[in-house]
C-alpha positions in Angstrom: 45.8 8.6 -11.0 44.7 5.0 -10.4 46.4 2.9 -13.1 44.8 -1.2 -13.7 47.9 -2.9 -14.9 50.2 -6.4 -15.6 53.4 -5.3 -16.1 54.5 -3.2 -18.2 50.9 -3.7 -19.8 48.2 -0.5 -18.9 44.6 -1.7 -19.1 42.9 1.6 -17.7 43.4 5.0 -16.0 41.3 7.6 -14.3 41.7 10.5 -13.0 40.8 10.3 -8.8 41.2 13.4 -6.2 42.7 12.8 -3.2 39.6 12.0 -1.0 38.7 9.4 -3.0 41.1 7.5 -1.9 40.8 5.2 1.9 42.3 6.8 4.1 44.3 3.8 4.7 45.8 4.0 1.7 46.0 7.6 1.5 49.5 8.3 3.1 51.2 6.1 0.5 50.2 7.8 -2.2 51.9 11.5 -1.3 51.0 15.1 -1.8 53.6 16.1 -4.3 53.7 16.0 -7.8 57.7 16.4 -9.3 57.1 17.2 -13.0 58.8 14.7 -15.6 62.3 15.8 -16.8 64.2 13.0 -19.4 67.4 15.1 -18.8 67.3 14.5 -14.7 65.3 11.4 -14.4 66.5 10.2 -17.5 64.4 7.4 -19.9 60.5 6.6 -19.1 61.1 3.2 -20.4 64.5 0.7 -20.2 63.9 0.0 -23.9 64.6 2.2 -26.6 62.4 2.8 -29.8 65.6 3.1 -32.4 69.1 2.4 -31.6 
């Protein structure tokens, strides 16, 4: 994903395969994609909704 953002504000987001990206640059971004558990990895976000 390549994410345009200012903070905690997101602007825009696409969807880019892996040889788009410089070669550079392309080390930093990884290989491996860990799938999003709220039990494990606990809140997305450091502020709640409701309290």
């Amino acid at each position: 994903m390549l994410v345009k953002h200012k903070g905690s504000y997101v602007s825009g987001v696409r969807v880019i395969r892996r040889n788009q990206i410089p070669l550079v640059m392309r080390e930093q971004a990884g290989s491996i994609y860990l799938k999003y558990h709220q039990k494990t990895d606990g809140p997305r976000a450091s502020w709640k909704f409701w309290d």
